[in-house]
C-alpha positions, -999 to +999 in steps of 0.1 A: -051-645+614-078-667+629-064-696+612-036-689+635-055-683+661-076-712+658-064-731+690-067-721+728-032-722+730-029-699+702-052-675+716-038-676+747+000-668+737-022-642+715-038-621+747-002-627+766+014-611+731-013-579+738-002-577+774+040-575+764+034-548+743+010-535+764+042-529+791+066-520+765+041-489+749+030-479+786+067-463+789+060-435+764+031-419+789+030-411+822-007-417+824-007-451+804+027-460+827+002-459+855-025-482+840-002-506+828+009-509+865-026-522+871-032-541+843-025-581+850-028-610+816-051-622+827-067-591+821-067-595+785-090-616+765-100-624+726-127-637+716-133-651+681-164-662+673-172-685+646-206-686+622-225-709+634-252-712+604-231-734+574-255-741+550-250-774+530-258-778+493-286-797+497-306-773+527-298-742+502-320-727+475-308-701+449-325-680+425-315-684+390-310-653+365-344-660+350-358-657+389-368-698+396-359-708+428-342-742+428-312-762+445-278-747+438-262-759+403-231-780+398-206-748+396-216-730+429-212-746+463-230-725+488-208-744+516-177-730+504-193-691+495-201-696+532-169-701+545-151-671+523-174-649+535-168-660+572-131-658+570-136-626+550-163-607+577-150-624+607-145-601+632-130-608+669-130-587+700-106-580+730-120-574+759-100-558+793-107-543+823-128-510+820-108-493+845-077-495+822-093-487+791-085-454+776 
């Protein structure tokens, strides 16, 4: 998902996406029929943030199983962890009006 979202463009089509169904699930209650009235694209807005802080191997110290401290070993690159964990625990918001959130 946020590799697909990784563009403006993307984003944008994203938040226009929100606002279609938006319309099409607004028919199934009178009160949401009435917000959706209301409710404009540009309304709508993601936000992705990215991690900032990428450690590289060399600014990175790990502790070993006999508990030295020291610079990461051949077999683990702490840049890489990093970026798994970002992708895994990304997590993006969308943001509207309040007066048409439920």
């Amino acid at each position: 998902m946020t590799k697909s979202l990784a563009s403006f463009e993307n984003i944008r089509a994203f938040e226009k996406e929100i606002f279609e169904i938006s319309q099409e699930v607004a028919g199934v209650d009178e009160r949401l029929g009435k917000l959706a009235q209301t409710l404009q694209p540009e309304h709508i807005i993601v936000d992705l943030p990215t991690n900032k802080a990428q450690p590289g191997g060399n600014l990175l110290l790990t502790r070993t199983e006999d508990d030295e401290v020291g610079l990461p070993n051949l077999y683990f690159d702490p840049e890489r962890w990093s970026n798994a964990y970002d992708q895994q625990k990304r997590c993006g918001y969308i943001f509207s009006i309040a007066s048409i959130s439920p």
